[in-house]
Structure formats: C-alpha cells, structure tokens
C-alpha positions in Angstrom: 108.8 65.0 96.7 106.4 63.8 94.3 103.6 64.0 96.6 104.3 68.0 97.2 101.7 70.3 95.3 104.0 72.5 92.4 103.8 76.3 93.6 104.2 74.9 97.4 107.1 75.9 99.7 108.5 73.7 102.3 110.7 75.3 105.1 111.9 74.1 108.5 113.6 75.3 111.5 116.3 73.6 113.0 116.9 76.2 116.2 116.0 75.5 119.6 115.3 77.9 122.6 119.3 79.6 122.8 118.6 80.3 118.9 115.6 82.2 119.3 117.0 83.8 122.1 119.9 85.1 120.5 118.1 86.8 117.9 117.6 90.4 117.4 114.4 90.9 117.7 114.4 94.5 118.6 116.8 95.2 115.5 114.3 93.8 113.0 111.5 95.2 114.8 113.6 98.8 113.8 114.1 98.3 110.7 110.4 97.1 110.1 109.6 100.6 111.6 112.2 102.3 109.5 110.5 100.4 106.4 113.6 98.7 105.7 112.6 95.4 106.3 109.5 94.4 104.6 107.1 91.8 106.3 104.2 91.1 103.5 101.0 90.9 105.2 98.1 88.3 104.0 95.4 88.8 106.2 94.6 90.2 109.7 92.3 88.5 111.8 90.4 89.3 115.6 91.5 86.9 118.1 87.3 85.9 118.1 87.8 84.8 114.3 91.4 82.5 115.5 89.6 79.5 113.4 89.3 81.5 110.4 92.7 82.4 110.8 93.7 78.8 110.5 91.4 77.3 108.1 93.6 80.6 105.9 97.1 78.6 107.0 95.5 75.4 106.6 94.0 75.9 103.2 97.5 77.9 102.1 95.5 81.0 100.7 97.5 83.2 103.3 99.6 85.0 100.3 101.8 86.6 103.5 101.8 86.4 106.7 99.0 85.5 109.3 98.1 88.4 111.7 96.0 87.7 114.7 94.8 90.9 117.3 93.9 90.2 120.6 
C-alpha cells in the first residue's frame, strides 16, 4: 500500500456475467432521469477523440466519469 499515490482510490469488482445481469439497469437509468441518482460527469469525449479519452483515465484527471459519443 505504500506504493499507492495519497488522494488515489482503488476499487474492484468481484461479479461475473449472472451479477451484471441481475442488475437493474433500467431502475437506475429512472432514477438518473428523475435526478435522483446522481452520476458526476468529468468529461465527454467524440468516439474520434477515444485516445484522449484514455490518456484522461490513464493520467487520473477524469474528476467523474468518462463519457464517450459515438
């Protein structure tokens, strides 16, 4: 733990395929819509600019989350 930069956040995911499945993705999709559930938003990026996009995730100046258009 030594090694990991203070102010960075280590998660993990443990599911596999029946987890994802089972979740409610409509139901948080509502209340996203409803403005219930708040997703913070870093930066939006054009499909064209993907590698910008990752450089962002890469580098960890993201500050929310990543979103790409097609």
């Amino acid at each position: 733990m030594e090694a990991v930069a203070s102010g960075t956040y280590l998660t993990t995911c443990s599911g596999g395929a029946d987890d994802f499945a089972a979740t409610p993705l409509q139901e948080l999709a509502d209340e996203v819509a409803r403005g219930s559930l708040r997703v913070q938003i870093g930066r939006v990026f054009p499909l064209t600019d993907i590698s910008a996009a990752h450089r962002c995730m890469e580098d960890n100046s993201a500050q929310g989350k990543l979103v790409v258009l097609t």
